[in-house]
Wavefront OBJ file of the C-alpha trace (Angstrom):
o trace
v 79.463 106.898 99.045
v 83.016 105.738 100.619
v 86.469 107.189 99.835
v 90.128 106.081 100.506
v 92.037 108.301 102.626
v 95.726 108.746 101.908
v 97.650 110.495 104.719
v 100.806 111.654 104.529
v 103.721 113.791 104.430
v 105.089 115.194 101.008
v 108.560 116.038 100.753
v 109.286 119.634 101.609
v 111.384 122.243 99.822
v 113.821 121.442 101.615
v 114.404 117.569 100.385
v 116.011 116.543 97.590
v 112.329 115.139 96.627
v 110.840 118.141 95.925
v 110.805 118.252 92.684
v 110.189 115.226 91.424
v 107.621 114.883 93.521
v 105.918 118.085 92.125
v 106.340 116.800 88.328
v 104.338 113.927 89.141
v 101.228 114.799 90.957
v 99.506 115.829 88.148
v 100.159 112.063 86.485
v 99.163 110.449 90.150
v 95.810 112.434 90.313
v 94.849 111.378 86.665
v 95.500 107.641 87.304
v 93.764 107.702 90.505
v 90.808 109.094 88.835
v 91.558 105.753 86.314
v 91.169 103.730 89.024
v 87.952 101.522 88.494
v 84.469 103.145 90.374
v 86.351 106.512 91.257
v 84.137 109.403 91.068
v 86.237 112.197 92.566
v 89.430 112.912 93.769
v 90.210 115.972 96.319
v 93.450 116.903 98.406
v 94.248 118.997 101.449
v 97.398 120.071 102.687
v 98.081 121.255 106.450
v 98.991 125.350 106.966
v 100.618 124.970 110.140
v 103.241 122.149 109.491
v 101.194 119.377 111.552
v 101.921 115.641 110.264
v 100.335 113.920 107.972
v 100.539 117.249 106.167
v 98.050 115.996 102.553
v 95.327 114.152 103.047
v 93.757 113.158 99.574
v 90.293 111.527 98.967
v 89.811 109.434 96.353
v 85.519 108.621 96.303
v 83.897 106.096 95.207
v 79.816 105.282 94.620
v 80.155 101.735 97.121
v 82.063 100.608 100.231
v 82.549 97.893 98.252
v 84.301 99.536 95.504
v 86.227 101.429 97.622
v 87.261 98.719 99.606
v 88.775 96.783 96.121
v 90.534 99.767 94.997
v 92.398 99.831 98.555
v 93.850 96.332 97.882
v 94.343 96.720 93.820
v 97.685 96.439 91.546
v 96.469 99.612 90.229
v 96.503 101.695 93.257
v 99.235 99.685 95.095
v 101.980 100.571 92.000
v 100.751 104.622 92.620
v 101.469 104.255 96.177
v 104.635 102.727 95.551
v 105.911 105.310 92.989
v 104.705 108.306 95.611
v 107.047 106.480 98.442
v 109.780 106.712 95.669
v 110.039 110.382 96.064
v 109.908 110.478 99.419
v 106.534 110.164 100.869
v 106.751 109.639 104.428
v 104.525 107.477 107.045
v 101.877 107.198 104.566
v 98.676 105.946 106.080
v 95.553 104.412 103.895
v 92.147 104.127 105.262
v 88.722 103.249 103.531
v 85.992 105.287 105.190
v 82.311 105.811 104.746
v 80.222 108.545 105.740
v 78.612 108.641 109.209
v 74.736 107.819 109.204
v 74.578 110.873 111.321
v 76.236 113.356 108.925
v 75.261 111.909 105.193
v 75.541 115.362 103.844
v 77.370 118.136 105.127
v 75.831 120.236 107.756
v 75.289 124.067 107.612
v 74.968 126.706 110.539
l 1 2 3 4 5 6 7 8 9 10 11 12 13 14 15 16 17 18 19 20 21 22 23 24 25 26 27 28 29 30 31 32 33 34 35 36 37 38 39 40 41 42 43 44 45 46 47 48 49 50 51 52 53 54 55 56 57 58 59 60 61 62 63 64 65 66 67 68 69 70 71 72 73 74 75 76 77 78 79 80 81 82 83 84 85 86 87 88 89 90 91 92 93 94 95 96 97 98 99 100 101 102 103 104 105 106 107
């Protein structure tokens, strides 16, 4: 499995952003799903106001897969429409898991 990272920070509450940011992340998560080989999509947001504060994973069943999403129309015209609203220093990285840690690990 591989995913594409997307750091970032959202626009706050206190942007003029805000909301039209918020009206369309339910429209940006179903596309990404669209995007060809995606299997999952999850996002985490920061609780202590560090930057990036979302990181999202978008993941796929190949490197390979992943790695053509990264570069696609598709996904570029998403990213371009999130920096419309105010996304700041957004930050895209394909990543795979580490041979050490293929599944999570438990206590």
């Amino acid at each position: 499995m591989a995913s594409i990272m997307l750091q970032y920070d959202r626009p706050t509450e206190h942007t003029r952003n805000w909301n039209d940011y918020n009206g369309r992340v339910r429209d940006w998560i179903a596309r990404l799903l669209q995007t060809p080989g995606a299997v999952s999509f999850i996002a985490y947001r920061t609780v202590d106001g560090a930057s990036p504060n979302t990181t999202t994973m978008l993941e796929f069943r190949t490197l390979g897969e992943a790695r053509k999403a990264a570069t696609s129309d598709h996904l570029k015209t998403i990213l371009q429409e999130m920096r419309s609203t105010g996304m700041d220093h957004p930050r895209l990285l394909v990543v795979e898991r580490s041979p050490f840690t293929p599944e999570p690990l438990r206590p």
